[in-house]
C-alpha positions as CSV (number, residue, x, y, z in Angstrom):
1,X,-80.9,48.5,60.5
2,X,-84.3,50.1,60.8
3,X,-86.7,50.2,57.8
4,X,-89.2,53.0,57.0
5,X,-90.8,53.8,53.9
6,X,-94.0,56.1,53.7
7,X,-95.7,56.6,50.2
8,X,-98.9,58.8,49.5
9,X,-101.4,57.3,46.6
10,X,-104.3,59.3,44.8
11,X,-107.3,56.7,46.5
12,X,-108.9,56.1,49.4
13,X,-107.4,53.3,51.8
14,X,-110.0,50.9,51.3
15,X,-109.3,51.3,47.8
16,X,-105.2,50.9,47.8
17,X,-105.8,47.2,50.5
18,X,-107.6,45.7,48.0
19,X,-105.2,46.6,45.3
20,X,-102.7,45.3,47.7
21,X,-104.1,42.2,48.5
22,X,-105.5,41.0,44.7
23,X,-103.9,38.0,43.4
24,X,-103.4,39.5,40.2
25,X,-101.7,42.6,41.5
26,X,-99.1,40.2,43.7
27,X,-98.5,37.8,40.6
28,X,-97.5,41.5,39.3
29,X,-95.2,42.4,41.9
30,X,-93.0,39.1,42.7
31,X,-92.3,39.4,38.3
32,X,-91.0,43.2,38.9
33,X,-89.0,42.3,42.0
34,X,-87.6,38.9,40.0
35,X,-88.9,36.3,43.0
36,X,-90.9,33.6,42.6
37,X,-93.6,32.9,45.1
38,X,-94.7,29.2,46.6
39,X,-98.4,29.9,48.5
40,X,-97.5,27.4,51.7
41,X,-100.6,28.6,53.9
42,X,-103.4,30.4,53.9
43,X,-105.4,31.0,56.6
44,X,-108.5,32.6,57.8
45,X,-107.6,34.6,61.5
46,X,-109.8,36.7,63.6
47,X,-110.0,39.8,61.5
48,X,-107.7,38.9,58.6
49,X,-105.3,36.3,57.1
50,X,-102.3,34.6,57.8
51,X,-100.3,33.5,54.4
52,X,-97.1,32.0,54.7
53,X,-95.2,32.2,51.5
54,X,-91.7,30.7,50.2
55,X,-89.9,33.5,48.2
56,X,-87.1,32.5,45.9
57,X,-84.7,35.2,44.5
58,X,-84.2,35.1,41.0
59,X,-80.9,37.4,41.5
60,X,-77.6,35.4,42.5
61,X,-76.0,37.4,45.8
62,X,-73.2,39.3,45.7
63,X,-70.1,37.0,46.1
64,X,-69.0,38.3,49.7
65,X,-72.7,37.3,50.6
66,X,-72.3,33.8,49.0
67,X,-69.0,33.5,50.8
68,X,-70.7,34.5,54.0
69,X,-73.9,32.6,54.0
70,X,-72.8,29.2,51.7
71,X,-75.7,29.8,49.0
72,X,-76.2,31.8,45.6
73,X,-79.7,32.7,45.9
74,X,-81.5,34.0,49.0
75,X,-85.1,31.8,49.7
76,X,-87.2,32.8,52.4
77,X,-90.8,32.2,54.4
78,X,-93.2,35.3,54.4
79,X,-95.2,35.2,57.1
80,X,-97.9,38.1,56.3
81,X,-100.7,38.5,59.0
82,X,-103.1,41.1,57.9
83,X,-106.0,42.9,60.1
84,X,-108.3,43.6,57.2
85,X,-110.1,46.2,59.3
86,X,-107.2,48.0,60.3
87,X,-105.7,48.2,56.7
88,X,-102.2,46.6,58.6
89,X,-100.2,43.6,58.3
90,X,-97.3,42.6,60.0
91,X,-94.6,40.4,58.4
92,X,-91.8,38.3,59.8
93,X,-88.9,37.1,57.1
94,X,-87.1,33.6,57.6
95,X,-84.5,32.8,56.2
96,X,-83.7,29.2,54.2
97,X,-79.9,29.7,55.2
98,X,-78.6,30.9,58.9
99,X,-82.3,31.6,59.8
100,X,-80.6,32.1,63.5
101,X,-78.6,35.2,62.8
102,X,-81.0,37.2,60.3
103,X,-83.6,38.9,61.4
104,X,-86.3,40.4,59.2
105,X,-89.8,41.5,60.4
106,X,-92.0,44.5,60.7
107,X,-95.4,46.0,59.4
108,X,-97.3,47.9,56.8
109,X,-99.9,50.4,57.0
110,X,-102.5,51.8,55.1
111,X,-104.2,55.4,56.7
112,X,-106.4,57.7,54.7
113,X,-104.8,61.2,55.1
114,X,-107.6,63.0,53.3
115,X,-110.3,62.5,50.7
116,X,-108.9,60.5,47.8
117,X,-105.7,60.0,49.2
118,X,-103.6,57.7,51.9
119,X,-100.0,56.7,52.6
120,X,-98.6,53.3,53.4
121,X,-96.0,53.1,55.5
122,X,-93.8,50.0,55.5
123,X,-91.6,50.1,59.3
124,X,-89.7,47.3,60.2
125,X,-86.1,45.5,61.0
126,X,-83.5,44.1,59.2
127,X,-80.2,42.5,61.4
128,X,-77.8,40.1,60.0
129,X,-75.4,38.8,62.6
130,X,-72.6,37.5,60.4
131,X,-68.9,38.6,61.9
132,X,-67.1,40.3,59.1
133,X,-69.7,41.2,56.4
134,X,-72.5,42.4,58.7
135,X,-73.2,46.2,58.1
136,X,-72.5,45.1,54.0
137,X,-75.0,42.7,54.0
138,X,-77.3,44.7,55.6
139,X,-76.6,47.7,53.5
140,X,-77.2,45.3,50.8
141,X,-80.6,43.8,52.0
142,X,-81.8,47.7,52.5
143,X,-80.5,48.8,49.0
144,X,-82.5,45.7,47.3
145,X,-85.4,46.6,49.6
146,X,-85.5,50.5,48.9
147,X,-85.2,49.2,45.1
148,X,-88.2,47.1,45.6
149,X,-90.9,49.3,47.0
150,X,-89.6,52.4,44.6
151,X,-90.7,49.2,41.6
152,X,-93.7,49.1,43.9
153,X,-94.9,52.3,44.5
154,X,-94.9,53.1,40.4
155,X,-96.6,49.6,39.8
156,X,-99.2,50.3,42.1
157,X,-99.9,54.1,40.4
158,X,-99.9,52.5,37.1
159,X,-102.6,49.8,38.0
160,X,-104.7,52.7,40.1
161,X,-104.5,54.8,36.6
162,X,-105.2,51.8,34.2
163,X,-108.2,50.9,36.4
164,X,-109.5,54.3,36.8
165,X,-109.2,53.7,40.5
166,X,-106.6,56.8,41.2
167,X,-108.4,60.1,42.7
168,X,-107.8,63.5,40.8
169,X,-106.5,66.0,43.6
170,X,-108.7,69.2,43.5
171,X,-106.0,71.9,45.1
C-alpha cells in the first residue's frame, strides 16, 4: 500500500527542517506517538546524516497481528538519511519480527511553495506479506500512520506558534 501525505506550514522550509530535525522537537514527537526511541548511529554523510534508530511501540498490536507475527509490541530500525541541502530524507523501516516479509520505506520533503509557507510531503511504501491477514495489517499500519502525522502536523504548528516561528499569511 502506497503512502502519501502532503501538509502546508505558515514558515519558510529552512525554517520547518530545523524544526524537524531538533532533538527537542523529536523527544516531542516519539512521546505523542507513544514509542520510545534508542539513537543506534549517527553519522555524518556527504550532504547530510544517516541515524539509525530502534523504535519501540508502546501500544500492544491488535490480536490477529500478534497471532500473525508471534509478538505484542512492534520494534523496529529507522534508518533516516537526510540531504540537508535538499530539505529530503529518505527512510527505510525494519522490522525486529519477519523483517523478510514487511516492507516499509520511502521519503520526506520539504519545498517552499511561496513566501512564508512550504508543504512536506511524506511518499513511501508499506507491504506486509503475511498469507491471511495481509491487506488487515496493512490497513492497520496505514491507519496508525495517518494517526501519527495528523499528531504531527498539529505538534509542529503548535511549536512554530509557541516560538514565534509561524508566518502570518497576508491574502
Amino acid at each position: 500500500m502506497d503512502i502519501h501525505v502532503s501538509q502546508t506550514f505558515d514558515c519558510d522550509a529552512p525554517i520547518l527542517w530545523v524544526v524537524l530535525r531538533d532533538p527537542a522537537f523529536q523527544k516531542l514527537l516519539s512521546e505523542a506517538a507513544e514509542v520510545d526511541q534508542e539513537l543506534l548511529a549517527d553519522e555524518s554523510v556527504p550532504g547530510g546524516r544517516k541515524i539509525r534508530s530502534r523504535i519501540t511501540a508502546r501500544k500492544p498490536l491488535p490480536a490477529v497481528a500478534v497471532r500473525a507475527i508471534g509478538t505484542e509490541r512492534l520494534s523496529w530500525v529507522q534508518e533516516n538519511q537526510t540531504q540537508d541541502v535538499a530539505f529530503s530524507m529518505s527512510w527505510r523501516i525494519t522490522p525486529n519480527v519477519i523483517p523478510d516479509r514487511i516492507r516499509a520505506e520511502g521519503t520526506m520533503k520539504v519545498t517552499q511553495i511561496g513566501p512564508g509557507r512550504c508543504t512536506r510531503v511524506i511518499r513511501g511504501v508499506v507491504e506486509v506479506n503475511v498469507p491471511v491477514v495481509r491487506k488487515r495489517v496493512e490497513r492497520q499500519i496505514l491507519a496508525d500512520l495517518e494517526k501519527s502525522y495528523d499528531r504531527a502536523y498539529k505538534l509542529i504548528v503548535e511549536w512554530l506558534n509557541e516560538r514565534g516561528l509561524s508566518k502570518v499569511r497576508q491574502e
